[in-house]
N, C-alpha and C positions, 0 to 999 in steps of 0.2 A: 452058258448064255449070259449075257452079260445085260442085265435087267437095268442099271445108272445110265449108261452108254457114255458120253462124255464125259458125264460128269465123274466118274470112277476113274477116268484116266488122269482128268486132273486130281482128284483125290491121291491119286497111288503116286502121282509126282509128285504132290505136297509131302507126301511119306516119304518120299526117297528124297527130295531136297534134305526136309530137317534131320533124316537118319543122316546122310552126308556129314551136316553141319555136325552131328552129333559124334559122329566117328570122328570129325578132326578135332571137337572137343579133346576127344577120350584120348586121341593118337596125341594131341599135345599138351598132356599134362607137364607137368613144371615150368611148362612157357606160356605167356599171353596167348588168350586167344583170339583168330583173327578176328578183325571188327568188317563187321558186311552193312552195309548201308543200303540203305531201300534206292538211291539215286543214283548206287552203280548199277539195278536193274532197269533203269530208265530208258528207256529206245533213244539214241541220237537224235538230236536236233533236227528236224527237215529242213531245207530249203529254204521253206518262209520265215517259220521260226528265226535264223539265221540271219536272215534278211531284216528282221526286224531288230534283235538285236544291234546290228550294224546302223543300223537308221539310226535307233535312240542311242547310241553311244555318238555317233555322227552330232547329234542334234546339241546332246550337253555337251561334247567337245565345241560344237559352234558358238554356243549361248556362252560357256566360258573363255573363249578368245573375242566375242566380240565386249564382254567385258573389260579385257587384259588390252583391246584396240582402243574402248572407251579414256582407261587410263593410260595410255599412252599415248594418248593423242592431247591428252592434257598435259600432261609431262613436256612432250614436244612442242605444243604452244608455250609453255612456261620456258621452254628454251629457247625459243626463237623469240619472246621478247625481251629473256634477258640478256641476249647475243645484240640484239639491234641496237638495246639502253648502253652496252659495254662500247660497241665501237660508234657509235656516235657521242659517248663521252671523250673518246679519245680521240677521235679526228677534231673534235670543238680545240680539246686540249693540244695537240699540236697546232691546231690553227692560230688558238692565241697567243700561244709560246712563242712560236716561229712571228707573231706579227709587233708582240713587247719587243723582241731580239731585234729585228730590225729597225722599229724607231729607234731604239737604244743607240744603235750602233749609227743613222743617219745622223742623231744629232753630235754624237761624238766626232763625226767628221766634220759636220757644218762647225764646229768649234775647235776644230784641227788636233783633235786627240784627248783634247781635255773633254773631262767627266765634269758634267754638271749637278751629279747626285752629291748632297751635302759641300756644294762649293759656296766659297765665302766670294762678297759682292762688298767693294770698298767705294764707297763716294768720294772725286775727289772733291769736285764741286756741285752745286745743288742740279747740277743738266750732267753729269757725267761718272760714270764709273768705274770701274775696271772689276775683272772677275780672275778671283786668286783659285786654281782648280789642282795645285800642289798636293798630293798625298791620296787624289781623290779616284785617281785611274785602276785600284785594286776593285773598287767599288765595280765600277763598271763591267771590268772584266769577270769578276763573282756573277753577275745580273744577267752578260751577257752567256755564260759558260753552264749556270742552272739550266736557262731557257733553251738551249740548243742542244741541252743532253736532253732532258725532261720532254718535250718536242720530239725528237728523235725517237727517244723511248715511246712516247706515244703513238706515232707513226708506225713503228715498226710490228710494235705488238695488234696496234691496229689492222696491216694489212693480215697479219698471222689468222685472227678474226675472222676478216672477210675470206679469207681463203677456206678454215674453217665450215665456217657456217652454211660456204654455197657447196664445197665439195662434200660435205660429211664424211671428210679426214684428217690424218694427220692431227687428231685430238691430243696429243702427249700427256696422260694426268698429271706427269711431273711438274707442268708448269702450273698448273692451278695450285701446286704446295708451295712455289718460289713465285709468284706472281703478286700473293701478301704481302710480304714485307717487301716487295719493290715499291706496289701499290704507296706504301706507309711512307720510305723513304723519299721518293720522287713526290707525296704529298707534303713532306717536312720543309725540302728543298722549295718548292713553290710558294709557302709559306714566307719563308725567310726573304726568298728572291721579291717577294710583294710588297713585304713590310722595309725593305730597304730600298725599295725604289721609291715607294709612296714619301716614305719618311724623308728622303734626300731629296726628293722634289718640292716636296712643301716646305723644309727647312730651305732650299735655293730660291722659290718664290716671297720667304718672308724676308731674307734678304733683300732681295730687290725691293719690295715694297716699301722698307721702310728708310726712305729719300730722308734727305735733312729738312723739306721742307713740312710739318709736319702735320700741316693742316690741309692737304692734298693728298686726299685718298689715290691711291692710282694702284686698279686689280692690276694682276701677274701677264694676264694676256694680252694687256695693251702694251707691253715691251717688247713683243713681237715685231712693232713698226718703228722701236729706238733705231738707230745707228751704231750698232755692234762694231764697226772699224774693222778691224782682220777677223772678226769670226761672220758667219752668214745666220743670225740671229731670227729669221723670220720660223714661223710655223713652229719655234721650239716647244711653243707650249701645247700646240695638240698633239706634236709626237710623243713628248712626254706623259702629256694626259693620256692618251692614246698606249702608253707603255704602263701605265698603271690600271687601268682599264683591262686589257688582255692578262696582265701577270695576275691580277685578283680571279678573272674567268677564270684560267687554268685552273690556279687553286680549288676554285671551286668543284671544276670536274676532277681532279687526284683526290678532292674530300668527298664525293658522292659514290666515287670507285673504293673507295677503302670499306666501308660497309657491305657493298652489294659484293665484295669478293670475299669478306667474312661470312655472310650470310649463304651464298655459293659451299663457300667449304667446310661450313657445317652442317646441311644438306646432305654432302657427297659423302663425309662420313659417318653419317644414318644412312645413307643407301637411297636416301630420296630427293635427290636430288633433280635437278631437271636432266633431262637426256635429250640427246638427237633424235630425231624419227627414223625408227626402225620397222622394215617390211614386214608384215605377219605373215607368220607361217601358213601354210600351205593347210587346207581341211581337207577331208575325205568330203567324195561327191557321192550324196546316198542313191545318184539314178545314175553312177556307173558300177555298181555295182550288181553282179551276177546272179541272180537268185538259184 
């Protein structure tokens, strides 16, 4: 008669579990014994259990991708204003290149070839001049040849840019490592090409100014309305001005690019650089899940 009633049955299986564990002690002398964990007796996970699970790992997967959306949406702002600053510096810069090149080049025809940069202005008498422009046509064609590479270059790389920036392609990293030292050179050339237009201009207007007579001031742009004889003399002075005016812009835009594409490429090799905007990945939906 069995006086415990349940409780003797679980007793006598508490005795035969540890007797078990005990004979495979005994049975496995010279080797480790096995290791038994109270959570391999644990009953499987139900349903909800499971479910919940699923939820909270859902949830800190969410909270940390809308983190990783946060900073990336920042990233992505920082690259889209530093895309719009890149090619509106270079559409200015071809615009002013291509517009020095062409006065350049108008007033070299209005004067039938001769270069007016650094040309010599001989009096013969106190109403008349002539203008010596021998040796001076190297001048011109340097001025002209910077401005319609430099120009070019900026156009082109510009469209590159725009096509860029709206398709979210064709990104090649290669050119952001070779894009530096263009940056530098086509800023050095711009440079050059300003200070020898400026400097041949004001050296050709102080010529003319200074007439024999010598107590009559007369500025540079009232020789505008002289009588030039075989050359067509009018407007020279704002195409000119107008030619140093653009060739200084340029410059200015190939010097504000040369910073912001050093800054750019040490950024990119920290890894933090600005990026394009990127889709986020896809989350688990915790109310399509099955319980």
């Amino acid at each position: 008669m069995n006086i415990l009633g349940p409780a003797a049955k679980n007793l006598s299986s508490d005795r035969k579990f540890s007797a078990e564990v005990k004979g495979c002690n005994d049975e496995g002398q010279g080797s480790s014994p096995p290791f038994i964990s109270w959570d391999m007796l644990r009953p499987a996970p139900g349903p909800s259990q499971l479910t919940a699970y699923l939820v909270t790992g859902s949830l800190q997967l969410r909270s940390k991708t809308w983190k990783d959306r946060e900073k990336g949406s920042k990233m992505s702002c920082m690259y889209s204003v530093q895309m719009i600053m890149e090619i509106t510096l270079l559409l200015v810069a071809f615009l002013s290149g291509i517009t020095a090149a062409i006065a350049i080049g108008i007033v070299r025809d209005d004067f039938r070839g001769d270069c007016l940069i650094y040309a010599q202005v001989q009096y013969d008498t106190p109403n008349s001049f002539s203008v010596h422009a021998n040796g001076t046509g190297p001048k011109c064609d340097f001025a002209l040849s910077v401005q319609v590479i430099i120009s070019m270059m900026a156009f082109v790389y510009a469209l590159y840019k725009l096509i860029v920036f709206f398709t979210k392609r064709f990104d090649i990293p290669v050119f952001r490592l070779i894009i530096l030292p263009i940056y530098c050179i086509m800023c050095f050339l711009a440079l050059i090409e300003a200070c020898l237009v400026t400097v041949g201009f004001t050296y050709f207007c102080k010529q003319l100014t200074q007439t024999p007579v010598r107590s009559i001031e007369v500025q540079c742009a009232r020789f505008q309305q002289a009588h030039w004889n075989v050359y067509q003399g009018r407007n020279f002075y704002i195409r000119l001005n107008l030619a140093c005016i653009g060739s200084w812009i340029s410059f200015t835009c190939w010097l504000i690019l040369v910073p912001m594409s050093i800054m750019v490429f040490v950024l990119d090799r920290r890894g933090t650089g600005p990026k394009p905007k990127e889709e986020p990945p896809s989350m688990p939906n915790s109310e399509n899940i099955d319980p």
